[in-house]
SEGUTI-771689 format. One record per residue (C-alpha): residue number from 0; x, y, z. Coordinates in pm, 1 decimal, decimal comma. Last residue first. Example, Ala and Ser with C-alpha at 12.3 -4.5 7.8 and 13.67 -1.06 7.14 Angstrom:
// SEGUTI-771689
<r><num>1</num><east>1367,0</east><north>-106,0</north><up>714,0</up></r>
<r><num>0</num><east>1230,0</east><north>-450,0</north><up>780,0</up></r>
//
This chain:
// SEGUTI-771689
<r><num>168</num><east>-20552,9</east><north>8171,9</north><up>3829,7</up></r>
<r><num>167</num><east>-20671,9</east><north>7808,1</north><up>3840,5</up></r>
<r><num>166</num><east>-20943,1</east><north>7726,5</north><up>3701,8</up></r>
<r><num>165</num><east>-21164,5</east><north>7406,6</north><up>3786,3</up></r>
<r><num>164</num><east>-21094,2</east><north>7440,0</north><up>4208,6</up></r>
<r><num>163</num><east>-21077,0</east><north>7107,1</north><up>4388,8</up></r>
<r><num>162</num><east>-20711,7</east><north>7037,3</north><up>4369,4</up></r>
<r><num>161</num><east>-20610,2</east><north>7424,2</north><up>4408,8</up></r>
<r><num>160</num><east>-20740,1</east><north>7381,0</north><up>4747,4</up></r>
<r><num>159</num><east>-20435,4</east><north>7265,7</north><up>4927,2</up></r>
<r><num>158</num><east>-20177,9</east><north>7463,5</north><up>4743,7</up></r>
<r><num>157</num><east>-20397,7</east><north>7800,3</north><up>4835,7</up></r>
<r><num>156</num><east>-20420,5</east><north>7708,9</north><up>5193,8</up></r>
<r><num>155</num><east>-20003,8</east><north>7623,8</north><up>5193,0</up></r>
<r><num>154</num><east>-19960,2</east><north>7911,8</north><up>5000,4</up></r>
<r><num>153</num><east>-20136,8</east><north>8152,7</north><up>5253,9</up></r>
<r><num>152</num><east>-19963,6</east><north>8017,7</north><up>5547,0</up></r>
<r><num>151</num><east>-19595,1</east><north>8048,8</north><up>5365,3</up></r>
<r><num>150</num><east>-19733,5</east><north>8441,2</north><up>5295,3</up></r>
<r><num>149</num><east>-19807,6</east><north>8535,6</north><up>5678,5</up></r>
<r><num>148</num><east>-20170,3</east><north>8594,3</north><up>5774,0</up></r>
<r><num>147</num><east>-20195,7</east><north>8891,9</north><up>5953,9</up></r>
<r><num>146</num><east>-20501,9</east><north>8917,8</north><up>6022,9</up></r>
<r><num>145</num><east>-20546,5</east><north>9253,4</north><up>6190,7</up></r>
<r><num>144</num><east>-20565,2</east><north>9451,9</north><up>5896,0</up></r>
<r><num>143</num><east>-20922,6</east><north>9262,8</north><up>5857,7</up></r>
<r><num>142</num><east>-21109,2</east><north>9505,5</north><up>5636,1</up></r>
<r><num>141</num><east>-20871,5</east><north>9693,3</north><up>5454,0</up></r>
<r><num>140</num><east>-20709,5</east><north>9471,1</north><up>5178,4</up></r>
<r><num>139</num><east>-20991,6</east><north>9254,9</north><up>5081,8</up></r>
<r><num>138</num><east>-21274,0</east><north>9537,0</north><up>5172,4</up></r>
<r><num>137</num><east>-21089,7</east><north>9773,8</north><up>4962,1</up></r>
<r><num>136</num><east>-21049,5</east><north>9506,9</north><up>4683,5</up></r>
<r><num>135</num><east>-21402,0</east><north>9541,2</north><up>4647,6</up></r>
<r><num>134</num><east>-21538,8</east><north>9854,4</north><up>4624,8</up></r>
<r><num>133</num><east>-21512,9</east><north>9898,2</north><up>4305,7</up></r>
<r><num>132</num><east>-21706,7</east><north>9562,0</north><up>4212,1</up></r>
<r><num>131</num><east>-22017,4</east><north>9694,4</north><up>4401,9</up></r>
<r><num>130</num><east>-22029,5</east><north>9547,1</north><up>4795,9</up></r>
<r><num>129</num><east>-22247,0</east><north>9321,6</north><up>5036,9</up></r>
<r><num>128</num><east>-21980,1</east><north>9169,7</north><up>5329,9</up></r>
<r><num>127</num><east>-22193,5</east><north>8932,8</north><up>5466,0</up></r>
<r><num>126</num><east>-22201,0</east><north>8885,9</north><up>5805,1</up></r>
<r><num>125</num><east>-22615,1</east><north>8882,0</north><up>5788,5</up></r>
<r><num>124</num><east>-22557,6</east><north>9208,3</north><up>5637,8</up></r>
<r><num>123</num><east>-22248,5</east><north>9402,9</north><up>5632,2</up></r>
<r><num>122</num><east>-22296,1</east><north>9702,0</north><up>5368,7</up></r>
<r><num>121</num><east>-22023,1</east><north>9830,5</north><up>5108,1</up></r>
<r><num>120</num><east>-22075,0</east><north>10085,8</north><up>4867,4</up></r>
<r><num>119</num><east>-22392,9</east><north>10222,3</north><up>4921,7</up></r>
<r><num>118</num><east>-22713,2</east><north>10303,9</north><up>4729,1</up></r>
<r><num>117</num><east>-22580,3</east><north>10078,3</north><up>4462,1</up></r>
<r><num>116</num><east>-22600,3</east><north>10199,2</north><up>4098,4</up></r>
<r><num>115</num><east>-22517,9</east><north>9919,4</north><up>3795,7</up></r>
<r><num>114</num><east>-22305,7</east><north>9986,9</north><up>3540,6</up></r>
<r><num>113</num><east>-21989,6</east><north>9841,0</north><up>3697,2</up></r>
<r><num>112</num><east>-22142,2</east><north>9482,9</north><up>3601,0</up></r>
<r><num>111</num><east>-22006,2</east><north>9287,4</north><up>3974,3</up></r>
<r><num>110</num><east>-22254,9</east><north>9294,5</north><up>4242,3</up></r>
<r><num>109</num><east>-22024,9</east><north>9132,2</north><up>4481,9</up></r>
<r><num>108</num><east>-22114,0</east><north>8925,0</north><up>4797,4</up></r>
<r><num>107</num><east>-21825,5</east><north>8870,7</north><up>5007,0</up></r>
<r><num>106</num><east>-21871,3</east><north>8599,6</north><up>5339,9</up></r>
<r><num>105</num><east>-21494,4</east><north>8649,7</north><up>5504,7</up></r>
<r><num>104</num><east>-21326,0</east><north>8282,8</north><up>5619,5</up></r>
<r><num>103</num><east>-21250,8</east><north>8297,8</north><up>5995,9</up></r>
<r><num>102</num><east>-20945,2</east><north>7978,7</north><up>6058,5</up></r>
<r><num>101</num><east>-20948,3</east><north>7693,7</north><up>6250,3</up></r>
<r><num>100</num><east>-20694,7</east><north>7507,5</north><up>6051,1</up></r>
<r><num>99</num><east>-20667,3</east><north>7075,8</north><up>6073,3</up></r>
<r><num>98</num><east>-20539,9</east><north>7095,8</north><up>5730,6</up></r>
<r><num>97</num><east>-20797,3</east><north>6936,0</north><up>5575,0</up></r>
<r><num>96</num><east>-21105,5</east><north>6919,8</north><up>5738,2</up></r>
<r><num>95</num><east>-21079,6</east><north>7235,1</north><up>5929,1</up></r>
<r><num>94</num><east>-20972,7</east><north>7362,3</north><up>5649,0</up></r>
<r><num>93</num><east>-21293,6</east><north>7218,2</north><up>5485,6</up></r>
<r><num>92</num><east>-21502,4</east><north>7340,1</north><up>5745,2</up></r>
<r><num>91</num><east>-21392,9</east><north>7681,7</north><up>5653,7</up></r>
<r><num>90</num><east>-21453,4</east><north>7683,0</north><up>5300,2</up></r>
<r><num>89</num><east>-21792,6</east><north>7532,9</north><up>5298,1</up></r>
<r><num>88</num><east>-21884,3</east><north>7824,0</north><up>5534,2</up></r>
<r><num>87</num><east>-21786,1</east><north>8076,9</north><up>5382,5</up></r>
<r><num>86</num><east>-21974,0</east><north>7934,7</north><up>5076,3</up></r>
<r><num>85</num><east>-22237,9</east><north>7911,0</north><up>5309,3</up></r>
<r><num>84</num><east>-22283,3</east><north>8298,5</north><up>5376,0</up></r>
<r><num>83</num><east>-22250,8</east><north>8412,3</north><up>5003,3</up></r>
<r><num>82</num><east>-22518,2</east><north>8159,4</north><up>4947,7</up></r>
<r><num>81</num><east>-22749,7</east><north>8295,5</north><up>5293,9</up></r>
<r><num>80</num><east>-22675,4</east><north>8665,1</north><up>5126,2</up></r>
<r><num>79</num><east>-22786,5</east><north>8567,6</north><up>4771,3</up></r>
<r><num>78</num><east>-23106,5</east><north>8419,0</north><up>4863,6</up></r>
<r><num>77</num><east>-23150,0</east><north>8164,5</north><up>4556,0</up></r>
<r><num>76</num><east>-23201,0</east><north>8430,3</north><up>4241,0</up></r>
<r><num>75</num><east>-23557,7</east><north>8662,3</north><up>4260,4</up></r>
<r><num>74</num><east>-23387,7</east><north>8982,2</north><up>4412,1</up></r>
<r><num>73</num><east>-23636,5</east><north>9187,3</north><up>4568,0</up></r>
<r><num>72</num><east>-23771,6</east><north>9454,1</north><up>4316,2</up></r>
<r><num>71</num><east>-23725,4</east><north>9830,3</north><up>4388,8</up></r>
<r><num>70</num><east>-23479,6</east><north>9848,4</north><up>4081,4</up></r>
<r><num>69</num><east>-23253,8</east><north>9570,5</north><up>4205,6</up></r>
<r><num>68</num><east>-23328,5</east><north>9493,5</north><up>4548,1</up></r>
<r><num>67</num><east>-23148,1</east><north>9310,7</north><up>4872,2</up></r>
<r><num>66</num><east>-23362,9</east><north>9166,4</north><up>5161,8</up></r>
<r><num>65</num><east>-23288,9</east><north>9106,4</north><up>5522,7</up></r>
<r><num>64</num><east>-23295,1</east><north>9445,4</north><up>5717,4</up></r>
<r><num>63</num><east>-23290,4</east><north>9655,7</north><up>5378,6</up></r>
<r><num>62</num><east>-23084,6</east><north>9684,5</north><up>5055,2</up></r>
<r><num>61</num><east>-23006,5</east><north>9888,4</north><up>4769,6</up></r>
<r><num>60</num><east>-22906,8</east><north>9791,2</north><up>4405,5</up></r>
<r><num>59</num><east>-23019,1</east><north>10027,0</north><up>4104,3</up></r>
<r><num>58</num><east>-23076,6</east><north>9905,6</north><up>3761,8</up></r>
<r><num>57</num><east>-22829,8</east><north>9762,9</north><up>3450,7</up></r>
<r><num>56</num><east>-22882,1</east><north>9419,2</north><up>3528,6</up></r>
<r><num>55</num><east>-22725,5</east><north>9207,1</north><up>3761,0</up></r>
<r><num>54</num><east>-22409,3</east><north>9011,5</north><up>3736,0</up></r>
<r><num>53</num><east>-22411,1</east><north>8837,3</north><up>4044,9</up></r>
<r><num>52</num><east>-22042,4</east><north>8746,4</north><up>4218,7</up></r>
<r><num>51</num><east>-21970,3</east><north>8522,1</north><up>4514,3</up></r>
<r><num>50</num><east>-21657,1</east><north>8538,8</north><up>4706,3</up></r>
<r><num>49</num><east>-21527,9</east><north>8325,8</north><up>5001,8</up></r>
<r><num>48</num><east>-21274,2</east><north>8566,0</north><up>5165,8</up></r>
<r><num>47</num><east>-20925,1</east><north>8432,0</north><up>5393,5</up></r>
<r><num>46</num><east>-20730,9</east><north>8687,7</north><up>5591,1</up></r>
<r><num>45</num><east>-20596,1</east><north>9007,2</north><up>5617,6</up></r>
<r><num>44</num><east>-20256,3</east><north>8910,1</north><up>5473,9</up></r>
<r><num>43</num><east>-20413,2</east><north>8726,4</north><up>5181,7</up></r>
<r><num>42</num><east>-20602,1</east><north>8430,8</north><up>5070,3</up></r>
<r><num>41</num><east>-20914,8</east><north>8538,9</north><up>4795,9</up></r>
<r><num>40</num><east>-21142,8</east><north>8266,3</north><up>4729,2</up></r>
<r><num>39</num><east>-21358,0</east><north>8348,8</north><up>4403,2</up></r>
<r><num>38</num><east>-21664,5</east><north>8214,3</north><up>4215,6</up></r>
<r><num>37</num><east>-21710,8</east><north>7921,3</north><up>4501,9</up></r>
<r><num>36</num><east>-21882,0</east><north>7617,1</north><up>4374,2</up></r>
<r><num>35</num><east>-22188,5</east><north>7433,6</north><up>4435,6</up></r>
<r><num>34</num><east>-22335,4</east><north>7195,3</north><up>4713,6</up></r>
<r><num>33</num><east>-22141,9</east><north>6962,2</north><up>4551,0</up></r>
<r><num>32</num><east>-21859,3</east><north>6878,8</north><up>4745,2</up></r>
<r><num>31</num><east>-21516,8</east><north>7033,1</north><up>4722,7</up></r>
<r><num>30</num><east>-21577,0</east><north>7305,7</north><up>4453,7</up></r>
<r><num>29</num><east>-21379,1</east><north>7612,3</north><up>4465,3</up></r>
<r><num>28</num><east>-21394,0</east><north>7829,4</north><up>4132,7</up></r>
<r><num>27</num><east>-21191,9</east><north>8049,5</north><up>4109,1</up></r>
<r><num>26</num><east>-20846,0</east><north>8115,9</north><up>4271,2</up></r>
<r><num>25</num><east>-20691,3</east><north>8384,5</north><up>4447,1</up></r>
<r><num>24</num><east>-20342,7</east><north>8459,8</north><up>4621,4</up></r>
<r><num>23</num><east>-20290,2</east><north>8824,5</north><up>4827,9</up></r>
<r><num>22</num><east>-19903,3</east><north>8892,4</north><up>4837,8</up></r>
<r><num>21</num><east>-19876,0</east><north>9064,5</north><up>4499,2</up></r>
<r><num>20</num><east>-20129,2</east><north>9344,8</north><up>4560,6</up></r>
<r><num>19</num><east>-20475,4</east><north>9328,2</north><up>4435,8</up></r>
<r><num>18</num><east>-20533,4</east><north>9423,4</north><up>4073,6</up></r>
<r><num>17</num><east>-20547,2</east><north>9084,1</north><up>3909,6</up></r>
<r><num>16</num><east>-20876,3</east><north>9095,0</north><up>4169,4</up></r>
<r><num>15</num><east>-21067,1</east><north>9331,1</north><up>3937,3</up></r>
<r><num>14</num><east>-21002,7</east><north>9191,6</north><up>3620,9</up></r>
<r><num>13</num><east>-21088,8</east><north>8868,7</north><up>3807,5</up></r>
<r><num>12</num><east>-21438,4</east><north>9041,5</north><up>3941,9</up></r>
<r><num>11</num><east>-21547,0</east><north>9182,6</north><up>3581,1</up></r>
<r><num>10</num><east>-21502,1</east><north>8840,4</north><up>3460,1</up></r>
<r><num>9</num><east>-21696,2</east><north>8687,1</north><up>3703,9</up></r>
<r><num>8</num><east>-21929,1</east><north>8903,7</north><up>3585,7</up></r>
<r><num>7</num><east>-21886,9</east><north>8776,5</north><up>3228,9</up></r>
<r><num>6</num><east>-21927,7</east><north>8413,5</north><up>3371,1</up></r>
<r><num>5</num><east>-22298,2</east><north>8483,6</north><up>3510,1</up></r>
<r><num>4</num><east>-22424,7</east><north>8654,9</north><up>3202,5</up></r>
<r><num>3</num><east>-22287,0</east><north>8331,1</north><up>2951,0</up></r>
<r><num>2</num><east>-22429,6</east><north>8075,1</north><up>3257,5</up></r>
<r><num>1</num><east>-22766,5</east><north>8237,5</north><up>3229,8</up></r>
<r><num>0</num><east>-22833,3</east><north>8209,4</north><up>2882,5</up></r>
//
């Protein structure tokens, strides 16, 4: 069953977000239209990141130019980087949308079982953010220091979208 190995690593990635400091808001699964959800949107001081989680296999991730692998065998889901990629997307428009907010949103792809090997831990490909679960709240509260979103911005975002998301955490 796909859907039962799917929500345990979104699991993994909420166990892992509850960790982030107080001042960075999340939510699952963002759905405004149906192109498909969003696992994850993380609002913080450093900005805005559209998250999508795999829960791959016990193997060995690594990646080239274009293509990611799991045990020297290209990934066989939808391309994960161009899905990561469009979520961001999806989010951003509908700010724009919205609240009339031009604001970056952060493509995170997350390979989320912790027994899994990746040859890295985290790559930007295509302007997506490619990471293992422990590297991930480093890239949420490293990566865009310059953001400085402040916390009545980040509610108002989070307020907004909470109407289209299934689960609210």
């Amino acid at each position: 069953m796909p859907w039962k190995k799917s929500a345990e690593g979104e699991e993994e990635v909420y166990k892992e977000l509850v960790r982030l400091p107080g001042e960075f808001l999340f939510f699952s699964d963002f759905h405004k239209n149906r192109k498909g959800n969003v696992d994850f949107v993380v609002i913080g001081p450093t900005g805005i990141y559209a998250i999508e989680s795999k829960n791959t296999k016990k193997g060995v991730i690594t990646l080239d130019n274009d293509n990611i692998y799991i045990n020297g065998s290209l990934f066989k889901d939808i391309d994960p980087l161009k899905q990561a990629y469009d979520e961001s997307i999806q989010i951003q428009e509908y700010l724009k949308e919205s609240l009339s907010l031009s604001l970056p949103v952060t493509p995170v792809l997350v390979f989320a079982n912790p027994g899994i090997e990746m040859t890295f831990c985290k790559e930007k490909k295509h302007g997506v953010f490619v990471v293992g679960i422990s590297c991930l709240n480093d890239i949420i509260q490293k990566e865009h220091r310059d953001a400085n979103y402040t916390r009545e911005l980040c509610k108002k975002i989070k307020e907004d979208m909470d109407k289209y998301c299934s689960d609210i955490v």
